[in-house]
Residue, then its C-alpha position, 0 to 999 in steps of 0.5 A: x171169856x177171860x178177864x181180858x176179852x171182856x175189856x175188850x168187848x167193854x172197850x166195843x160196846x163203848x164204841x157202838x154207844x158213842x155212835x149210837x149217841x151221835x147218830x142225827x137221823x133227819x127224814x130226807x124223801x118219801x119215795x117209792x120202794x123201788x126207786x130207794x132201796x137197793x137192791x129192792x125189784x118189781x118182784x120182791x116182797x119184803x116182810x118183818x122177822x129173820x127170813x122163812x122159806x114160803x112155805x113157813x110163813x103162816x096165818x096173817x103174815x102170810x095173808x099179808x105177802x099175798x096181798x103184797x103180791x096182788x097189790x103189785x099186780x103180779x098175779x090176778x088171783x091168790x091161787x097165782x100168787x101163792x103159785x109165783x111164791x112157791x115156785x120163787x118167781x116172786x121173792x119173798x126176803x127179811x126186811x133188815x137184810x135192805x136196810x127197811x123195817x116193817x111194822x108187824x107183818x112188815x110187808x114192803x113191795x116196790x110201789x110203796x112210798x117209804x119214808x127214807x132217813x138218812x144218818x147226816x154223820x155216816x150217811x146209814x139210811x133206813x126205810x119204812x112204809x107209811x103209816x097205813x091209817x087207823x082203820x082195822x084193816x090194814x095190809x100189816x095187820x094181815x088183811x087184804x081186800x078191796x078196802x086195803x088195796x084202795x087205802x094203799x092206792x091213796x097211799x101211794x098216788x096221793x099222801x106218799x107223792x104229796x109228803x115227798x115233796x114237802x120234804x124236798x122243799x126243806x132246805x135240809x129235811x126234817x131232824x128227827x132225833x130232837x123230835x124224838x128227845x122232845x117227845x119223850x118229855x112229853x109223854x111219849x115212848x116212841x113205840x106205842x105212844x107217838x102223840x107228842x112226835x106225831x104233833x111235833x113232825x106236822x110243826x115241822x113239815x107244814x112250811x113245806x105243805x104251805x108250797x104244795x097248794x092249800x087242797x093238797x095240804x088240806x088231804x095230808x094234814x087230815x092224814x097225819x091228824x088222822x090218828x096219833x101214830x104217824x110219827x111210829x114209822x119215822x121213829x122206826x126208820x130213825x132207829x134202824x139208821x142209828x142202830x146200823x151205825x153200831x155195826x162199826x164196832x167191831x167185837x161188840x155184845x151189843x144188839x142191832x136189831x130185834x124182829x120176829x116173824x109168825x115162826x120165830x124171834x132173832x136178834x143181830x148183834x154188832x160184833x156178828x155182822x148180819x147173822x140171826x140169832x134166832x129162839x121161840x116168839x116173845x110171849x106175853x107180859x102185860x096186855x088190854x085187849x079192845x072190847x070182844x077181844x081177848x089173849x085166845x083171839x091173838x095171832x103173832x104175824x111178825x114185827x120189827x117196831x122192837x128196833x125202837x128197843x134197841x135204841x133205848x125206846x118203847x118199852x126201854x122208856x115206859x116211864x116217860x109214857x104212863x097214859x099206857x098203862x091200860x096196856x102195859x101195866x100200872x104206873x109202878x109196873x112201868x117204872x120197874x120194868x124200865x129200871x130193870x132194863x139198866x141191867x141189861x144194857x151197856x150204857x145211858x142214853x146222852x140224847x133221850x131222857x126220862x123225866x119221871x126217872x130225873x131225867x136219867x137216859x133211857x137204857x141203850x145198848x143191849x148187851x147180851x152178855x148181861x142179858x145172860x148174865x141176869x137172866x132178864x130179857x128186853x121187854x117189848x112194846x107191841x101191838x096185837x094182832x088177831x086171828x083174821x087180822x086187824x089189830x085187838x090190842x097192845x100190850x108188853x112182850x118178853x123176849x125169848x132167852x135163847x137167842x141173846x145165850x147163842x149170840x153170847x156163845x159165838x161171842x165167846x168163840x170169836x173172842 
């Protein structure tokens, strides 16, 4: 790339910053699936990473699509439902590809109530699914039975309906991106610690719950206080409404979303429109496992909380998060792994900051340019999952080389 074209692609990735940074995601609706994203139909499964044939989907990912299929009532038995997969009567896509995003497995089916977030300035929406709970088996997390499928009942009949409409009461919906800035002050990264956010959103949404009858609000309150990672589904359907913003920036290096399935990692990029770039799964750099647990019962099934990354979160703001550190490493190997991420992006977040760090703005933007160039990789905040299912740990990823090196070629040639 001549000296020229790179002006040209710094010139870019500036325009993909500033509309990164005025971004205002707001929490609009809770709706089912259907009724929200386009495109979405009674028989279609969506699921985390770059899209697989059927047959690649493998292991948890592949329990929890089937378990998609028979929560929708598609098919009575998982002979059925692996039979309407093969034959393509059931669709399986990529999340991304509708404007969602899904937590580990990602699984998103047309009943679902998903949390809608509009971007007031470009009207970009993003979607993602309810936080299932905190019990160890959950539908994401590679597990169906008759204990998921009543929890995503209750989901979708109860909490979803109930959340819905306390939303719609205020005048306005809920602004997420102050929440999102107060966290982080607060020891959150937005990934794998959302306490502070978690607390911060029930603030908001209570004079509408008030509306909703003293019962009722009773039961979602117990939900959003159930466990303190609720506010991980905003923060995801908040970073892909601000992330799909940078699509405007025509030219740009810099990265709009990262997710892998059970097969494979991919990044898109700004300047590339919607094509995957894809490499090998991330692999493990720092991680705690729950008691009888360790790295020989982990299985990867997908993910695409990493879109918090791409925003300047998670592991891009480890050092306003140190409670982690069980997880991700001592405080000094936190603070590192956060500096060393300046390196790789094009600019400082205005609007998220790091107290630890001055105050400085996360690093956003990731520019797989300087990915290349350097010779460091995103790293990622991710929960683990097992073989069999349920979640065993969390821990600090590394994304793969390849994907950033072949985005930086086809750069290259457009350029």
């Amino acid at each position: 790339m001549s000296a020229h074209q790179s002006e040209q692609v710094d010139r870019a990735n500036a325009r993909a910053l500033r509309l990164l940074y005025d971004a205002e995601p707001v929490l609009v609706d809770v709706r089912p699936a259907i009724e929200v994203i386009p495109g979405m139909t009674k028989d279609t499964v969506l699921t985390s990473g770059p899209p697989l044939h059927w047959d690649a989907y493998t292991g948890g990912q592949r329990t929890a699509i089937l378990g998609g299929v028979l929560h929708e009532g598609l098919a009575s038995s998982t002979a059925e439902a692996e039979r309407l997969l093969s034959r393509e009567a059931v669709r399986v896509a990529g999340c991304h590809d509708f404007g969602a995003v899904g937590s580990l497995a990602g699984v998103t089916t047309a009943s679902m109530p998903v949390l809608v977030v509009e971007d007031a300035g470009s009207g970009n929406r993003g979607y993602c699914t309810l936080f299932e709970g905190a019990a160890p088996a959950r539908l994401n997390y590679g597990v169906y039975d008759a204990s998921v499928q009543q929890n995503l009942e209750y989901l979708a009949s109860v909490i979803g309906p109930a959340l819905g409409a306390a939303v719609r009461l205020l005048d306005g919906g809920i602004p997420l991106r102050p929440i999102m800035a107060r966290a982080l002050r607060q020891g959150d990264e937005l990934h794998s610690r959302n306490t502070a956010a978690s607390a911060l959103f029930l603030q908001e949404i209570l004079p509408g719950l008030f509306d909703l009858g003293a019962d009722l609000a009773r039961e979602v309150v117990a939900y959003l206080t159930s466990g303190d990672y609720f506010f991980l589904r905003p923060s995801m359907a908040a970073a892909k409404a601000m992330a799909d913003r940078m699509y405007g920036a025509e030219g740009s290096s810099v990265v709009t979303a990262m997710a892998f399935s059970c097969a494979e990692f991919g990044i898109r990029v700004a300047g590339l429109g919607p094509r995957w770039f894809r490499g090998p799964l991330p692999e493990v750099e720092h991680a705690r496992f729950f008691p009888g647990h360790d790295l020989g019962d982990m299985e990867i099934m997908g993910g695409e909380s990493l879109i918090t990354e791409v925003c300047g979160l998670g592991a891009f703001a480890q050092a306003a998060a140190f409670t982690l550190q069980n997880y991700q490493g001592k405080p000094e190997v936190m603070v590192r792994r956060n500096l060393e991420m300046y390196r790789i992006t094009a600019g400082e977040h205005e609007v998220f900051k790091i107290p630890f760090l001055e105050y400085r703005g996360t690093p956003a933007g990731i520019d797989v340019r300087k990915v290349v160039a350097t010779g460091v990789t995103p790293a990622l905040d991710v929960g683990i999952a097992g073989k069999g299912g349920g979640q065993i740990g969390a821990g600090s990823f590394r994304a793969p080389l390849q994907p950033f090196a072949d985005a930086c070629a086809a750069l290259d040639q457009l350029n």
